[in-house]
C-alpha positions in Angstrom: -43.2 49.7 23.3 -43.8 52.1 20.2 -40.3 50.4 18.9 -42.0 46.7 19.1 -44.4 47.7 17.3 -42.6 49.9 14.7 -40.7 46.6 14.3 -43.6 43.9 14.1 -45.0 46.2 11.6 -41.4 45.8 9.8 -41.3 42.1 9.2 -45.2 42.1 8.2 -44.4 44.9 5.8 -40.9 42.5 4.3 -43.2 39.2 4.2 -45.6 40.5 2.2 -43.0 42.5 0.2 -40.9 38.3 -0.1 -44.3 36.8 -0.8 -45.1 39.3 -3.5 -41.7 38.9 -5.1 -41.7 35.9 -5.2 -45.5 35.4 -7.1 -44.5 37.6 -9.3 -40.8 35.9 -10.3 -43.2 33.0 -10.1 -45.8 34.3 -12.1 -42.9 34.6 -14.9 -41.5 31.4 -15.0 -44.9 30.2 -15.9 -45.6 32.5 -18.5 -42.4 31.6 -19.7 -43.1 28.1 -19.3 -46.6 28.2 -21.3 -44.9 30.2 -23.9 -42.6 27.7 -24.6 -44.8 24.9 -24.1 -47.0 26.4 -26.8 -44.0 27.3 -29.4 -43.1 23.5 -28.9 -46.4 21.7 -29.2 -46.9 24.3 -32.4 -43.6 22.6 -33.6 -44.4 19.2 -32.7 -47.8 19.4 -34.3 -46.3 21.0 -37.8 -43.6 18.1 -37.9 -46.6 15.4 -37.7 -48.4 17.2 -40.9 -45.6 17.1 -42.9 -45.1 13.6 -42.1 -48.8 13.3 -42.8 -48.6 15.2 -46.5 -45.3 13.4 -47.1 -46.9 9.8 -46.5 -49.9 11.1 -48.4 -47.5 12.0 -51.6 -46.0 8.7 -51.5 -48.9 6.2 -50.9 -50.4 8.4 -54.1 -47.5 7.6 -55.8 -47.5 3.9 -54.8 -50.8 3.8 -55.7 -51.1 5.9 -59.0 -48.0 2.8 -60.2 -50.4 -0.1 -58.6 -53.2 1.2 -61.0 -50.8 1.7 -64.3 -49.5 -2.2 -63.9 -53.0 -3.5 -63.2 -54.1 -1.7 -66.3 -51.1 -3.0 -68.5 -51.9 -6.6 -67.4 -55.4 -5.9 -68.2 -54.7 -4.6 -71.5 -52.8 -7.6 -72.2 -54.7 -9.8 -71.3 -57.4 -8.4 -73.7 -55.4 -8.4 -76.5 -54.5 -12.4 -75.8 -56.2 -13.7 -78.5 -55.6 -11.2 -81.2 -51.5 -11.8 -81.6 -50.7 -8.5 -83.9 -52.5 -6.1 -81.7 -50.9 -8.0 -78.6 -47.3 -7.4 -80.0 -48.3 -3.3 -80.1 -49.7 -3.3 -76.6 -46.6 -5.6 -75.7 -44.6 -3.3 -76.4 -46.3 0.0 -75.1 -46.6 -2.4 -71.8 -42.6 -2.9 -71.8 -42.0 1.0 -73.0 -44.3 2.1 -69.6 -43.4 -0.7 -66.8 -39.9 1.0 -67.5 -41.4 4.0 -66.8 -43.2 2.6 -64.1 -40.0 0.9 -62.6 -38.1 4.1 -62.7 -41.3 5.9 -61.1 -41.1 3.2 -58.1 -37.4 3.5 -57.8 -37.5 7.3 -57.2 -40.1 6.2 -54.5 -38.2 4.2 -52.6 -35.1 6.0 -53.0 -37.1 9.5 -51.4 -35.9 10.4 -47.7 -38.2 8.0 -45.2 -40.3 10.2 -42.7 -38.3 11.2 -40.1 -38.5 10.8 -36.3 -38.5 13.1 -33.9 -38.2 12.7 -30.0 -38.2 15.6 -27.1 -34.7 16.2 -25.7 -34.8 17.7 -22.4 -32.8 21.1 -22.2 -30.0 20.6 -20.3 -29.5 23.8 -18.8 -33.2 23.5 -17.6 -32.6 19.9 -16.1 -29.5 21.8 -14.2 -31.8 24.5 -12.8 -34.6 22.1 -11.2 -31.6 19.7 -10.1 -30.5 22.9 -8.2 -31.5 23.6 -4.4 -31.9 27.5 -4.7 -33.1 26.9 -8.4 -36.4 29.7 -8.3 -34.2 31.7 -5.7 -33.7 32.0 -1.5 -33.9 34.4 1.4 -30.8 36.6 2.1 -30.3 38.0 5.4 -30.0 41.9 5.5 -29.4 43.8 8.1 -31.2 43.4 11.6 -34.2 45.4 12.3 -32.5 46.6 15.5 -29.1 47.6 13.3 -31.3 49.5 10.8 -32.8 51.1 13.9 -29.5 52.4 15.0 -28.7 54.0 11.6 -31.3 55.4 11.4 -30.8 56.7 15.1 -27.0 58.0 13.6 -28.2 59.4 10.2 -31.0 61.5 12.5 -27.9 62.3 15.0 -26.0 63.8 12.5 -28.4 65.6 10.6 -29.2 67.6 13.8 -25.4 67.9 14.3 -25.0 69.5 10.5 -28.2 71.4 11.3 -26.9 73.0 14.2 -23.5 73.7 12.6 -25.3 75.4 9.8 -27.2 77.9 12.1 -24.2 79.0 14.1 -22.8 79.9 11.0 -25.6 81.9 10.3 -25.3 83.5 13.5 -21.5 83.9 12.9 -22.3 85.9 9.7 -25.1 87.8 10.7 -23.9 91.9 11.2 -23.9 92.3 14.4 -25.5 95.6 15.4 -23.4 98.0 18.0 -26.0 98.3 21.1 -27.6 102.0 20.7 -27.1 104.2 23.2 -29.9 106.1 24.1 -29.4 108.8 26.4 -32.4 109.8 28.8 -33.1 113.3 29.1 -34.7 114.1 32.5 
């Protein structure tokens, strides 16, 4: 009966020991998990403000170019009626729209904002495609095979034990029995 229970206390004692293992492995895949999470949204939130600044730079641009040829045509257009003074603003006007033309190439011609889409890890996609993929039970020895060892190892330490104090009685000096002789 004390065996039984020895036992029952056995497996409680290994299921809390499998449950807490396995919290705690699970504990760190979600740490891991958040960490990463975090590393990727910080990366995916820096790529959308340089987007932001880079769209910024060129709608400044766009419009800085806007504002220059809407100024040319207006100075033109107030120099219609005076001819000399609308051959010098002609061609100042001519001098900056090639300016302005180059300007607006070099726009166009910059790098469009790039695009970015999450690619699933592979080796990540393989581990929750797999069965055992956070881990499984393995079958150790029975409680009742364990028992027995431990009912040898015990067996054989008596055995040494009792090995090593007949050699201590084999080198012990024996003493001669005294002889005493009674005087009457």
């Amino acid at each position: 009966m004390h065996t039984g229970r020895v036992r029952m206390k056995s497996v409680d004692e290994e299921n809390l020991t499998n449950i807490n293992e396995f919290r705690k492995f699970r504990n760190e895949i979600n740490q891991y998990l958040d960490k990463r999470e975090n590393e990727l949204l910080a990366e995916i939130d820096q790529t959308k403000r340089t987007s932001k600044t880079f769209l910024n730079e060129l709608k400044t641009k766009y419009t800085n170019i806007k504002s220059a040829t809407e100024k040319l045509q207006s100075d033109l257009h107030a120099h219609e009626a005076n001819s000399n003074q609308l051959l010098i603003v002609g061609k100042r006007a001519i001098k900056e729209l090639e300016d302005l033309q180059t300007a607006l190439e070099k726009v166009s011609m910059s790098k469009d904002v790039s695009r970015y889409t999450f690619d699933r890890d592979p080796a990540t996609e393989r581990l929750l495609a797999s069965e055992t993929a956070i881990g499984r039970l393995k079958e150790g020895e029975s409680t009742t095979t364990l028992g027995q060892q431990q009912q040898k190892q015990e067996k054989k330490q008596q055995e040494q034990r009792k090995q090593q104090e007949s050699k201590q009685q084999q080198h012990k000096p024996t003493q001669a029995p005294s002889h005493k002789v009674a005087v009457c």
